[in-house]
C-alpha positions as CSV (number, residue, x, y, z in Angstrom):
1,X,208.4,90.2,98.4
2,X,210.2,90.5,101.4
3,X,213.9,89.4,100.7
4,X,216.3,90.5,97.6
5,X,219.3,89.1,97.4
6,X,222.3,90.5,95.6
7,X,224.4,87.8,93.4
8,X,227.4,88.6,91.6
9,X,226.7,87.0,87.5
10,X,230.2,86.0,87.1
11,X,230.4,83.6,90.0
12,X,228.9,80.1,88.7
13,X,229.1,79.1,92.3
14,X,227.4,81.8,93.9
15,X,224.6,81.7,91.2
16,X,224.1,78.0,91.7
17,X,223.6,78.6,95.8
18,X,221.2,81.5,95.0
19,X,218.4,78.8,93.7
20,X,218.2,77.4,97.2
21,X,218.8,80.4,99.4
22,X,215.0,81.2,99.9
23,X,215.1,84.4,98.2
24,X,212.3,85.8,97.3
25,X,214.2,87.7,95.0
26,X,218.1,87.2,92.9
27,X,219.7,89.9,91.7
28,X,221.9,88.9,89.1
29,X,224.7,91.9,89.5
30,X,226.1,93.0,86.7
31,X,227.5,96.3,88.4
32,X,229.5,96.9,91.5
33,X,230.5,92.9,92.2
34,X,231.6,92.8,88.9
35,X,234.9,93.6,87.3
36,X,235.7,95.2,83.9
37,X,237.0,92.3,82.5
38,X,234.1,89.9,83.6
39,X,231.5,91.7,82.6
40,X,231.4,89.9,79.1
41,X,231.0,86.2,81.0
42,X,228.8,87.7,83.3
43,X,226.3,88.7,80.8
44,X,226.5,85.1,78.8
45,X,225.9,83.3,82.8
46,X,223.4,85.7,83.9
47,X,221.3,84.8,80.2
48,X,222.0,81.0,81.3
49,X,220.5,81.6,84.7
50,X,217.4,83.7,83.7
51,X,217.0,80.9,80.9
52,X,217.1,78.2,83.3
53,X,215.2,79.5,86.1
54,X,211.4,81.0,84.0
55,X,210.0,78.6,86.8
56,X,211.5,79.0,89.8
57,X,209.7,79.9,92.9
58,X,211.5,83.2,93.3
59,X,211.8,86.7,91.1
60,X,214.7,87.2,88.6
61,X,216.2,91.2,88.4
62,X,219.2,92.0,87.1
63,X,221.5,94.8,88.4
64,X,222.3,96.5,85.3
65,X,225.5,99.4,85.0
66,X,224.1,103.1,85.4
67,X,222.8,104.1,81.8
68,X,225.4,107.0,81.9
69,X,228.3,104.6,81.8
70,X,227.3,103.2,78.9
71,X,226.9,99.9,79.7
72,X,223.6,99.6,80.5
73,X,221.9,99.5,77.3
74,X,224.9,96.5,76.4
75,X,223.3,94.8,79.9
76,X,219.7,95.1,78.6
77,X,220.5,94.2,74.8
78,X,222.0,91.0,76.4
79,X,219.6,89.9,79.2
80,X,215.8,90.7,78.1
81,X,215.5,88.3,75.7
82,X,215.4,85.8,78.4
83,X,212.4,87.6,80.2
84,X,214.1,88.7,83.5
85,X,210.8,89.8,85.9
86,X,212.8,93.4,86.3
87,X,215.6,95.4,86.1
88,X,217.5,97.2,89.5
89,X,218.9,100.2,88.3
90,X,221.8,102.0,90.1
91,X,222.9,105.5,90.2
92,X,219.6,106.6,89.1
93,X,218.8,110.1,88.0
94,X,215.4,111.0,87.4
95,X,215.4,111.5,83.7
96,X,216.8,107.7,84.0
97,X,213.9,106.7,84.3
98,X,212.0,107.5,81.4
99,X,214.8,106.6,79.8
100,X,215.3,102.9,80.4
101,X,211.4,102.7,80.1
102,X,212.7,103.9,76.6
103,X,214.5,101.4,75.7
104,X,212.9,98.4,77.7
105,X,209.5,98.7,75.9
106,X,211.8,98.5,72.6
107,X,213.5,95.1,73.7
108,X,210.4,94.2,75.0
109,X,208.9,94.4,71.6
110,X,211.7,92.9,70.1
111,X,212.1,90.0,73.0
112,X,207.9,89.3,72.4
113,X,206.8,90.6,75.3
114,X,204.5,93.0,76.6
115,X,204.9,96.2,77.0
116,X,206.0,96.8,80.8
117,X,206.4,93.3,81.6
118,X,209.9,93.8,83.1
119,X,209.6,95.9,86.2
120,X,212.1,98.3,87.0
121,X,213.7,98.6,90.9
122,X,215.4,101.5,91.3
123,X,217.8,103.1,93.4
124,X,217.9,106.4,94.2
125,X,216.4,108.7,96.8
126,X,214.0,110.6,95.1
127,X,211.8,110.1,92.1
128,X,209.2,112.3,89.9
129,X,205.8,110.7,90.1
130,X,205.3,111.7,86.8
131,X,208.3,109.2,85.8
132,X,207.3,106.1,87.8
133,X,204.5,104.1,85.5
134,X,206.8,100.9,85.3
135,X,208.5,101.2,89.4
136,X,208.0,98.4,91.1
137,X,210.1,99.5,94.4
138,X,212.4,102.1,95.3
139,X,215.4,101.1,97.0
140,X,218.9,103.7,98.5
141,X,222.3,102.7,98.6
142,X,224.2,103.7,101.9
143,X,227.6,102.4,100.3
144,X,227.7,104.3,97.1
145,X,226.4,107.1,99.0
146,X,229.2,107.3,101.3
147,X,231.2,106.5,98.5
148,X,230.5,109.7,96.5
149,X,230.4,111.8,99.7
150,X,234.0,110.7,100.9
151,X,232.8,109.6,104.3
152,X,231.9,106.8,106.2
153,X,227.9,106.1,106.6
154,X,227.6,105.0,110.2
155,X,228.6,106.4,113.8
156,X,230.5,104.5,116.0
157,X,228.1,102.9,117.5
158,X,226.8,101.5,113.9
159,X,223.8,104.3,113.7
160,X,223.7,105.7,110.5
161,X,224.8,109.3,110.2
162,X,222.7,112.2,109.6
163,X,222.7,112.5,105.7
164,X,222.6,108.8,105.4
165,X,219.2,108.4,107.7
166,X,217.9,111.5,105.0
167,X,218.6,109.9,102.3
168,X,216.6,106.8,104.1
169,X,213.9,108.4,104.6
170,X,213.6,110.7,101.4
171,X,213.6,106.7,99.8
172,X,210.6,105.6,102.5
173,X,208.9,109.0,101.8
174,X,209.1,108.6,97.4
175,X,208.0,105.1,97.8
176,X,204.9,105.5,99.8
177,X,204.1,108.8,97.5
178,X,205.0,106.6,94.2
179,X,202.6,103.7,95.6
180,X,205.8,100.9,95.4
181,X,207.3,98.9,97.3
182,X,209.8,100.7,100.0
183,X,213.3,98.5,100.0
184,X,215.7,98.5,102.9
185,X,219.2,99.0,101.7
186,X,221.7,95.8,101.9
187,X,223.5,95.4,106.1
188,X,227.0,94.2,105.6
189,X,228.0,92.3,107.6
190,X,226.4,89.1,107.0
191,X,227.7,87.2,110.0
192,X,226.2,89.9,112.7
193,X,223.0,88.3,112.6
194,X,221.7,90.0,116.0
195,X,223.0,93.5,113.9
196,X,221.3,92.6,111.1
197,X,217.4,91.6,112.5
198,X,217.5,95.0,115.1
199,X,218.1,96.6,111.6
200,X,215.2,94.8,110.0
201,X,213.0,95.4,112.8
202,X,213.9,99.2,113.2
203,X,212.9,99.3,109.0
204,X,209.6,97.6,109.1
205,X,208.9,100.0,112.1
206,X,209.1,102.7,109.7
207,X,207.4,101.1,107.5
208,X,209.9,99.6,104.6
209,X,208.4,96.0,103.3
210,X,211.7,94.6,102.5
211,X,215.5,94.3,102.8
212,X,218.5,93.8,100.6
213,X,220.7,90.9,100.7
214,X,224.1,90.2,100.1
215,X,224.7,87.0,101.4
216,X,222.6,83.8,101.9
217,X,222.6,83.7,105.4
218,X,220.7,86.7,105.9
219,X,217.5,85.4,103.7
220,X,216.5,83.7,107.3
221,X,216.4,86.7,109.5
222,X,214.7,89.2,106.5
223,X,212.1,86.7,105.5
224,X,211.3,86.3,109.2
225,X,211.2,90.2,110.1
226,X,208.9,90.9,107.5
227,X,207.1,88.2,107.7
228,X,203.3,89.7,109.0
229,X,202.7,87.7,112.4
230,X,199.5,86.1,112.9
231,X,199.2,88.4,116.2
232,X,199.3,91.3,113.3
233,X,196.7,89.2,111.4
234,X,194.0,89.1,114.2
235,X,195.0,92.7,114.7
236,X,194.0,93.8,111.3
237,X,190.6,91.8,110.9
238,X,189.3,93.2,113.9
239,X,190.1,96.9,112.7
240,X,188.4,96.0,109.4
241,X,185.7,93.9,111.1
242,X,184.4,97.1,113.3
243,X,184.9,99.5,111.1
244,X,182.9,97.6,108.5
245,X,180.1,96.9,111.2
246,X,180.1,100.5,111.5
247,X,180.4,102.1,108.3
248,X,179.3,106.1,109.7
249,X,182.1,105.6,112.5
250,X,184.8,108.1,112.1
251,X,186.3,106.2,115.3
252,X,185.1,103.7,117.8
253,X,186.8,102.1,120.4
254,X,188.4,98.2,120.1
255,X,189.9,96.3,123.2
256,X,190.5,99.7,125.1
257,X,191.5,102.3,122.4
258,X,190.3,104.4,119.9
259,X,190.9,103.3,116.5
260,X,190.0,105.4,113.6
261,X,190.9,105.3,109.5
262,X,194.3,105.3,109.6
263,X,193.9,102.2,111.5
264,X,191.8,100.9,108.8
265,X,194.4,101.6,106.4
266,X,197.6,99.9,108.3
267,X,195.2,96.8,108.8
268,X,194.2,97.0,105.1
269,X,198.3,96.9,104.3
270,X,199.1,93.9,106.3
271,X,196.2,92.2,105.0
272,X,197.8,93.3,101.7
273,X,201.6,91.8,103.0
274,X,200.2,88.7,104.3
275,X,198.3,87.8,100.7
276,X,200.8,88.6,99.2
């Protein structure tokens, strides 16, 4: 899963484009695209979509509202019985966590389904381990971020700021430890394409597997950047090759360096990426 891209449930329009924007992910959004008074009719479209799309070639979440607002659980009640394949949940405190698992594996039972067959997405920062049985990725949000601080998130020269590149990290960092999936927060500006793959490129550098989306146009670009290249391929099946020819070899040397086991594990992740 290398794409995810955000969808607002109360546009039929934008919902309808979503099918062919080759996604690998729609996230219905119940939350920030969404006003007050739509929230009702975005619930009943988001059910029609989920119902409508169990085959389609790409994953289903839905954005639900932060379970402190109180609207949450309404989001749940209303979209689980049509089997989304997770939830994205916003605003997230740890104890969130356990508590949404809480209520999920009730509406699971209720819905038929087994227990932690809808996989939760979440954003925050940071995470207890002890809390992440049902994670599926870890994702931050720059806007809300800057929204709570007051501030703006990037320099003038469109670098994030100091606290915003924490925050970044501290997301890479509870990923990796939590064994999920590390997700690149959304670029906005959907029409700077050059902006937008430098900012894809910089993330898979550092070792995030996907990006956020909020417009079609970006799919394209993200699917592309973290994409594994068949240069990375041959890369990787050496590393495993000659380390498996030489078992006792706590490092060798391959085309003119010396590779080791943390080699053997980056080649074992792209292997990983590629299959998957």
């Amino acid at each position: 899963m290398r794409s995810l891209l955000f969808v607002p449930a109360d546009s039929e329009r934008k919902l309808g484009r979503a099918r062919q924007s080759g996604a690998d992910a729609v996230i219905l959004d119940l939350e920030d695209s969404v006003v007050p008074a739509n929230r009702p009719a975005a619930r009943s479209q988001a059910r029609a979509f989920l119902a409508s799309s169990g085959s389609a070639g790409f994953r289903r979440y839905v954005r639900i509202n932060p379970l402190a607002s109180g609207l949450g659980l309404d989001d749940l009640v209303s979209v689980v019985p049509e089997r989304p394949d997770g939830v994205l949940l916003p605003k997230c405190q740890p104890e969130d966590i356990r508590t949404l698992d809480h209520y999920l594996s009730a509406l699971e039972a209720a819905s038929g389904l087994a227990r932690g067959a809808i996989r939760v997405i979440a954003i925050a920062t940071e995470t207890p381990a002890a809390m992440l049985a049902r994670l599926e990725g870890i994702t931050w949000g720059a806007e809300d971020l800057a929204a709570a601080l007051g501030g703006h998130n990037r320099r003038a020269d469109g670098i994030y700021d100091d606290v915003y590149r924490l925050a970044r990290s501290l997301c890479l960092l509870a990923a990796a430890a939590a064994e999920v999936a590390p997700i690149d927060t959304i670029y906005t500006d959907f029409r700077d394409e050059k902006g937008l793959a430098e900012e894809c490129a910089a993330a898979r550098r550092s070792g995030f597997t996907a990006k956020m989306a909020i417009h079609p146009a970006q799919i394209a670009v993200i699917n592309a950047a973290f994409s594994v290249t068949e240069g990375e391929l041959v890369w990787a099946r050496k590393i495993v090759g000659a380390l498996a020819e030489n078992p006792g070899a706590g490092i060798l040397a391959l085309d003119g360096k010396m590779v080791d086991r943390p080699h053997l594990t980056l080649a074992r992740r792209l292997l990983g990426l590629a299959s998957a």
